[in-house]
KEBA-601389 format. One record per residue (C-alpha): residue number from 1; residue in three letters; z, y, x. Coordinates in nm, 4 decimals, always signed. Example, Ala and Ser with C-alpha at 12.3 -4.5 7.8 and 13.67 -1.06 7.14 Angstrom:
BEGIN
R    i   aa        pz        py        px
R    1  ALA   +0.7800   -0.4500   +1.2300
R    2  SER   +0.7140   -0.1060   +1.3670
END
This chain:
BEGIN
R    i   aa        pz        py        px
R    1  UNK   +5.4632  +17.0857   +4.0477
R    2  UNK   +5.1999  +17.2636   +4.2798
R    3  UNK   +5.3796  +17.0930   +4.5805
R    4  UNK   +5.3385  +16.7778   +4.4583
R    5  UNK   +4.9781  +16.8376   +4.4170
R    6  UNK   +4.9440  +17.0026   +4.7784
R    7  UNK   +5.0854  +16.6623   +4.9282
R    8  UNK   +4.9077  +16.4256   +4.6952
R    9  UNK   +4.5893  +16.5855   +4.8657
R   10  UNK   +4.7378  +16.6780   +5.2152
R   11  UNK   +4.6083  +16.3180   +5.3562
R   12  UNK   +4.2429  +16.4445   +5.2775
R   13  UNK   +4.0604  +16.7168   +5.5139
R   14  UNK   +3.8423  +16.9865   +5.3141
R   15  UNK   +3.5517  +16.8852   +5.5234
R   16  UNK   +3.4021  +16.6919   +5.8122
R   17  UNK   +3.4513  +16.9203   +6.1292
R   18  UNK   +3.3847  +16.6433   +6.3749
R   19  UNK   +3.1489  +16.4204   +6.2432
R   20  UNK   +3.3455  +16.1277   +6.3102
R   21  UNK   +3.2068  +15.9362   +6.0066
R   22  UNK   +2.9310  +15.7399   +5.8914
R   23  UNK   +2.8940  +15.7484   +5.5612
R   24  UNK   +3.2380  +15.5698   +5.3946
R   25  UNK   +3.3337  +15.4692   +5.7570
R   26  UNK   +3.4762  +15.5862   +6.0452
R   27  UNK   +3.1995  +15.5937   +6.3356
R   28  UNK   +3.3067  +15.3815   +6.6090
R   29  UNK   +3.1416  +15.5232   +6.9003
R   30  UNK   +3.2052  +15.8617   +6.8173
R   31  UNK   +3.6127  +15.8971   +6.7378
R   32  UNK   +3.6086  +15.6284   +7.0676
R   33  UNK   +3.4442  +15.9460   +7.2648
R   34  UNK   +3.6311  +16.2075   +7.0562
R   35  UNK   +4.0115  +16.0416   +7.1357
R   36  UNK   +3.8159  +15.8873   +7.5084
R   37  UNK   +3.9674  +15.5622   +7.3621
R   38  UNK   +3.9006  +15.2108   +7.5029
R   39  UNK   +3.8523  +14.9114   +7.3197
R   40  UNK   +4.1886  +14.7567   +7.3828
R   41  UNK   +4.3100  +15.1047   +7.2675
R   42  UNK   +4.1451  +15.0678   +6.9596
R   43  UNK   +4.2519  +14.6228   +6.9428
R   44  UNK   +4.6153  +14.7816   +6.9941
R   45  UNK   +4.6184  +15.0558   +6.7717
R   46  UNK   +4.4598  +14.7966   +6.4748
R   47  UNK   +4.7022  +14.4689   +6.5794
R   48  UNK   +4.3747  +14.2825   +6.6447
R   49  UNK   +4.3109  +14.0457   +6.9832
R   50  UNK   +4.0953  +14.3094   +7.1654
R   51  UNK   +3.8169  +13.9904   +7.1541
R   52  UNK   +3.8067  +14.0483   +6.7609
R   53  UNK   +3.6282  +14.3743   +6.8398
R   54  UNK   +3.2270  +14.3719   +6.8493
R   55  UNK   +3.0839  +14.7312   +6.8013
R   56  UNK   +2.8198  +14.6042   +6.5820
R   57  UNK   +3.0613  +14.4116   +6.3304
R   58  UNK   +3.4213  +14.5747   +6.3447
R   59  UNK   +3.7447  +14.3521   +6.1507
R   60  UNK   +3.7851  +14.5156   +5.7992
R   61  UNK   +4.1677  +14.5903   +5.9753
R   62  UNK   +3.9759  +14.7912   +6.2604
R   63  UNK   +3.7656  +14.9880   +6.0163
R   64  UNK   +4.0479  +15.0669   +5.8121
R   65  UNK   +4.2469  +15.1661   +6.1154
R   66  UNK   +3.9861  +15.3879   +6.2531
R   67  UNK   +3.9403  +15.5668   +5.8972
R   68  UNK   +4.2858  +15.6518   +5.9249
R   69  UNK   +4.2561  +15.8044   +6.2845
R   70  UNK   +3.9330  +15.9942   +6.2444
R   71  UNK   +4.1031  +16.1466   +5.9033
R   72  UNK   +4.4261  +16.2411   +6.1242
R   73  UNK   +4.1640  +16.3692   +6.3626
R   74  UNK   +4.0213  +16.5946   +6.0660
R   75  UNK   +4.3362  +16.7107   +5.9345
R   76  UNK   +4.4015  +16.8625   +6.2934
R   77  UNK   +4.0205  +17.0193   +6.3414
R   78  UNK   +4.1019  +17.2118   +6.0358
R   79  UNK   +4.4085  +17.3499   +6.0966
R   80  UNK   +4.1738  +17.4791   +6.4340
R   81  UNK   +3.9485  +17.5841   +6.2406
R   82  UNK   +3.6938  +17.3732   +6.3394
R   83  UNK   +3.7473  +17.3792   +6.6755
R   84  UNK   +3.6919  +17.0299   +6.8694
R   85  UNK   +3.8099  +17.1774   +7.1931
R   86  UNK   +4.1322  +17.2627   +7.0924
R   87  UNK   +4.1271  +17.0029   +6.8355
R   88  UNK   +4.0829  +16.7267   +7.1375
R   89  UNK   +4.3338  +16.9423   +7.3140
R   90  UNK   +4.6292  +16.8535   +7.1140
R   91  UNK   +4.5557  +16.5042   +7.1079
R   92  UNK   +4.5639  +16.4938   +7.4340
R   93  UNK   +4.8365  +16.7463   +7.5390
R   94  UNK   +5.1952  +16.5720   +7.5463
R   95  UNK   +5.3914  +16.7123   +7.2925
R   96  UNK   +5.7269  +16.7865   +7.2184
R   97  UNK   +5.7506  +16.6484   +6.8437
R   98  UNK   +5.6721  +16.2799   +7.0151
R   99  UNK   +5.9326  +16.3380   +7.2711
R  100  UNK   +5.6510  +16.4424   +7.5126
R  101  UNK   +5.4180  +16.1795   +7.4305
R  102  UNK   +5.0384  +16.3074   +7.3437
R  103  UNK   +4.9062  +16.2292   +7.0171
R  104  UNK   +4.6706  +15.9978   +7.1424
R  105  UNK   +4.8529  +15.8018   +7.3374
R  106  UNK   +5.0612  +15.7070   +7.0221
R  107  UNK   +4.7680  +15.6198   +6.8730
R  108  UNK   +4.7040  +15.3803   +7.1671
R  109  UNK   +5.0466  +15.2549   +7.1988
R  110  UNK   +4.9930  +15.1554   +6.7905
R  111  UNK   +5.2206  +15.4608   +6.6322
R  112  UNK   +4.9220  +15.6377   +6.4849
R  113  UNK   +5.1309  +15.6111   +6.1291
R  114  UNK   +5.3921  +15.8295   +6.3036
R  115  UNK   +5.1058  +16.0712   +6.4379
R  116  UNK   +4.9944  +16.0666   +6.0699
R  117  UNK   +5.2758  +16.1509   +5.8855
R  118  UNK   +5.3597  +16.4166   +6.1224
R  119  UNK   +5.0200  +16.6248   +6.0507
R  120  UNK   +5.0279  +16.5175   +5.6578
R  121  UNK   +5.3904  +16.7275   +5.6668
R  122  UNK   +5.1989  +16.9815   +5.8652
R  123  UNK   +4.9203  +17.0065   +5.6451
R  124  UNK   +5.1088  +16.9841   +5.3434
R  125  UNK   +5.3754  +17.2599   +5.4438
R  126  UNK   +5.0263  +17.5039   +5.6050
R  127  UNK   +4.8460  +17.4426   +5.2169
R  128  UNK   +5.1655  +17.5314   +5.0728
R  129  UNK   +5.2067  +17.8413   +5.2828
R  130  UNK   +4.8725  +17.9870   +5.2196
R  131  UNK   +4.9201  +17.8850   +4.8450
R  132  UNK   +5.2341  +18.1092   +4.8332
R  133  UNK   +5.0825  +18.4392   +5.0004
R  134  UNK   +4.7524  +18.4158   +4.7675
R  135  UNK   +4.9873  +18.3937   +4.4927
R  136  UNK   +5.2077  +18.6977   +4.6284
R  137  UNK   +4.8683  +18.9424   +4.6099
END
């Protein structure tokens, strides 16, 4: 039962490390900068015309989209410890779990939901690891 309860909350991070939110919502111009994103990158990765896109009033599907990425983007800044550096480094490093793709380049190409699920197992597997050696003291 306690892994069931470290994967119902693996999709949240503990805390903002890169202030990529405003409030309820994802900020636009900063998870753009953090993930150097463009805005067909962003049209792409939400399956919205890249003309739907006006920074001052975003498609509900492009602020639920970018939600999504700047949690992802959480999950991993936590794992580093709050580290953006490394944090934007394995975004942008290619890696061998995407068959050498970067992490952000599946986010452009519109496969952020494999990204996702990839650090939500990662997460999920880290909680449950340190869960296991605090219980072992």
């Amino acid at each position: 039962m306690a892994n069931a309860n470290l994967d119902l909350f693996s999709t949240i991070p503990r805390k903002s490390y890169l202030n990529l939110y405003d409030g309820e919502k994802a900020n636009y111009q900063s998870l753009k900068s953090f993930l150097d994103l463009q805005k067909a990158d962003i049209a792409k990765a939400a399956s919205v015309p890249v003309g739907s896109i006006r920074e001052d009033r975003l498609p509900k599907e492009v602020e639920e989209r970018l939600f999504e990425i700047a949690t992802i983007c959480e999950l991993v800044a936590e794992f580093f410890e709050g580290d953006a550096t490394k944090t934007a480094q394995w975004f942008k490093m290619p890696n061998p779990a995407f068959g050498s793709v970067s992490p952000r380049d599946l986010i452009r190409l519109g496969r952020f939901r494999k990204v996702m699920t990839f650090v939500q197992n990662a997460v999920s597997s880290n909680r449950a690891g340190m869960a296991a050696a605090v219980l072992a003291q």
